[in-house]
C-alpha positions in Angstrom: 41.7 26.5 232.6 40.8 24.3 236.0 38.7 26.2 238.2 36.0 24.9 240.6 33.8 26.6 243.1 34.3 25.4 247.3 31.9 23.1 248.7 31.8 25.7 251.6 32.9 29.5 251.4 36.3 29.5 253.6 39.0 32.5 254.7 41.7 30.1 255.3 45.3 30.8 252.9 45.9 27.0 253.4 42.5 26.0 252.0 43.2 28.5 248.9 46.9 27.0 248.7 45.5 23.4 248.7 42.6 24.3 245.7 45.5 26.2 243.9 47.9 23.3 244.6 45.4 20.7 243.0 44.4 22.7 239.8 47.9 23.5 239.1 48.3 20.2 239.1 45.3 19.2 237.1 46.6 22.2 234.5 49.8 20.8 233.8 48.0 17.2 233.5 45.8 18.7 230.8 48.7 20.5 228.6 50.8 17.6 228.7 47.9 15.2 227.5 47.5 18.0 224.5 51.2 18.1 223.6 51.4 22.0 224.6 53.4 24.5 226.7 52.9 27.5 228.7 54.8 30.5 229.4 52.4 32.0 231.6 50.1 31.1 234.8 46.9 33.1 235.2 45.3 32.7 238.9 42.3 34.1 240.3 40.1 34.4 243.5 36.3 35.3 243.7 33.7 35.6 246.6 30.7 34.6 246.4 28.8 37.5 243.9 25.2 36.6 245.2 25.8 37.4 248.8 25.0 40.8 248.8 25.7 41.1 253.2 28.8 40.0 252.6 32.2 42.0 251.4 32.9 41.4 247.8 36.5 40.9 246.5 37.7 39.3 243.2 41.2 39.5 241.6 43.5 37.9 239.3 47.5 37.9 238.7 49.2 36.6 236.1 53.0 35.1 236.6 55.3 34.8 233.6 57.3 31.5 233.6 60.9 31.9 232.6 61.1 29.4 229.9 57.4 27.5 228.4 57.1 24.4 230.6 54.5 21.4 231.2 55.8 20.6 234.6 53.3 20.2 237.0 55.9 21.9 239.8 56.8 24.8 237.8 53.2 25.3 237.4 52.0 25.2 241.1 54.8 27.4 242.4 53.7 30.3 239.4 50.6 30.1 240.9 51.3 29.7 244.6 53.0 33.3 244.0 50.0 34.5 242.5 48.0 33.6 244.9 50.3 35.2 247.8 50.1 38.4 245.2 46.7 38.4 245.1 44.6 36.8 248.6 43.6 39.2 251.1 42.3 38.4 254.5 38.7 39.0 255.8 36.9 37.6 252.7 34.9 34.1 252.5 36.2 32.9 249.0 34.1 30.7 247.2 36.0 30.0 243.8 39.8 29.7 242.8 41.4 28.7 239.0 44.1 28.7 237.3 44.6 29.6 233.5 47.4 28.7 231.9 48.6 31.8 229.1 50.8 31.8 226.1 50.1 28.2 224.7 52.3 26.6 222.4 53.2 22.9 220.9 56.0 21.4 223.0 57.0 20.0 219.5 57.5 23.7 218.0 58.8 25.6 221.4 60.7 28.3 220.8 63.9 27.9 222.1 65.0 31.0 224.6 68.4 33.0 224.3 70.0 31.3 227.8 69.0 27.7 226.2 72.2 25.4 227.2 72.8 21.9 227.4 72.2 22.2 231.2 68.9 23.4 230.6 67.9 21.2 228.2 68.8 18.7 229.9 67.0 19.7 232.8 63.8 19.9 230.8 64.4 16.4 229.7 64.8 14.8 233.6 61.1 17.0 234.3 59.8 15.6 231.4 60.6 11.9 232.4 59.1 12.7 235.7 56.0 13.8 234.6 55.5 11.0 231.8 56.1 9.0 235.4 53.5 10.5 236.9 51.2 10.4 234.6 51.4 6.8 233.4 51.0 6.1 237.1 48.0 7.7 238.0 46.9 6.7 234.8 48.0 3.1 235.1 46.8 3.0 239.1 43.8 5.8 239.6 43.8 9.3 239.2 45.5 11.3 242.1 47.5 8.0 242.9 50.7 10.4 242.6 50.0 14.0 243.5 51.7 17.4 244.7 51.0 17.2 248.7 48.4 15.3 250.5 45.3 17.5 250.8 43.8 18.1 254.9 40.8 16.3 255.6 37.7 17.6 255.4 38.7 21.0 253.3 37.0 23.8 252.2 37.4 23.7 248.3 36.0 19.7 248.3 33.2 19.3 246.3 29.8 18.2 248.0 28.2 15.3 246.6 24.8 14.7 248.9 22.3 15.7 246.2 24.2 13.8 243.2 22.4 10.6 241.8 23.6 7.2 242.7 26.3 5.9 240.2 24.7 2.3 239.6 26.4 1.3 236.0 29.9 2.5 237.1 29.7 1.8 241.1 29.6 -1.3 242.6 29.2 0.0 246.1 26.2 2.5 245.0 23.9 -0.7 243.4 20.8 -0.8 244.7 20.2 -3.9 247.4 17.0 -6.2 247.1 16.1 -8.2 249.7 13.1 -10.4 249.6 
C-alpha cells in the first residue's frame, strides 16, 4: 500500500491524478523489489474526517488487472480508472492510496488460459523496461525516471517547514559557524 495525506486539502481531478500517478508508481516499485505480482489495484479517496463544517466523502474501487503484472504502467492506468470511478466534485480531499490486491511470487504466477507466446513475450519487453527503470533511478536518485512530470507547487506535496534539519545526511542543511 502507498498512501500519503496532501500537504494542502485540494478539489482539483489533476492533483488526485498526479498523487494516484506517483503512488502507482511507487506500488509497482515496491512489488518488483519483493519479487511479487498483482492482479488487482485497490484505490481510495478520503476528506479530511476532523473537519466537521465541511462535507464528508470517502470511497474506494477496486480494478481487476487482466493478467498479474509488476508494471509500473499497468498499474497507474488500473488506478487512474479507479479514480475516474470513484472522485466526485465539490469535496476538499485530503488523502489518496493505492493498494495493490491478489499478491503472488512472480516466480510461481499462475499462467492464465489466453497465455501465448505474444504475451509472454510482451511481459518479457515490460519486464526489461522496468529492471531499466529501476536500476536507473536506483543507480542516479530516486524519481530520476518517472511516469509524467508532476506541476509545480501541487496539492498532494508533502510540507516540510516544521521537520528538523538533516545535518549527518545534508550537506546544504549543516549548521554555519562564523567567528
Amino acid at each position: 500500500m502507498v498512501s500519503r495525506s496532501f500537504g494542502r486539502l485540494t478539489g482539483d481531478p489533476a492533483d488526485l491524478r498526479e498523487a494516484m500517478r506517483q503512488h502507482a508508481a511507487r506500488a509497482g516499485e515496491k512489488l518488483r523489489r519483493q519479487g511479487s505480482v498483482t492482479a488487482a489495484v485497490m484505490v481510495f479517496v478520503r476528506t479530511n474526517p476532523f473537519m466537521t463544517d465541511q462535507p464528508q466523502y470517502r470511497n474506494s474501487a477496486v480494478v481487476p488487472l487482466p493478467h498479474p503484472t509488476d508494471d509500473s504502467r499497468t498499474i497507474l492506468a488500473a488506478a487512474q480508472r479507479g479514480l475516474g470511478a470513484i472522485f466526485r466534485k465539490g469535496y476538499l480531499y485530503q488523502k489518496c492510496g493505492v493498494m495493490l490486491l491478489d499478491l503472488s511470487a512472480d516466480a510461481t504466477r499462475q499462467l492464465s488460459l489466453d497465455e501465448t507466446p505474444q504475451t509472454e513475450a510482451k511481459r518479457q519487453r515490460s519486464r526489461r523496461l522496468m529492471d531499466t527503470v529501476d536500476k536507473l533511478n536506483r543507480e542516479l536518485g530516486r524519481d530520476t525516471v518517472r511516469l509524467g512530470l508532476p506541476r509545480h507547487g501541487n496539492a498532494w506535496a508533502l510540507r516540510c517547514e516544521r521537520r528538523t534539519p538533516r545535518y549527518t545526511t545534508r550537506w546544504d542543511e549543516l549548521p554555519i559557524v562564523k567567528l
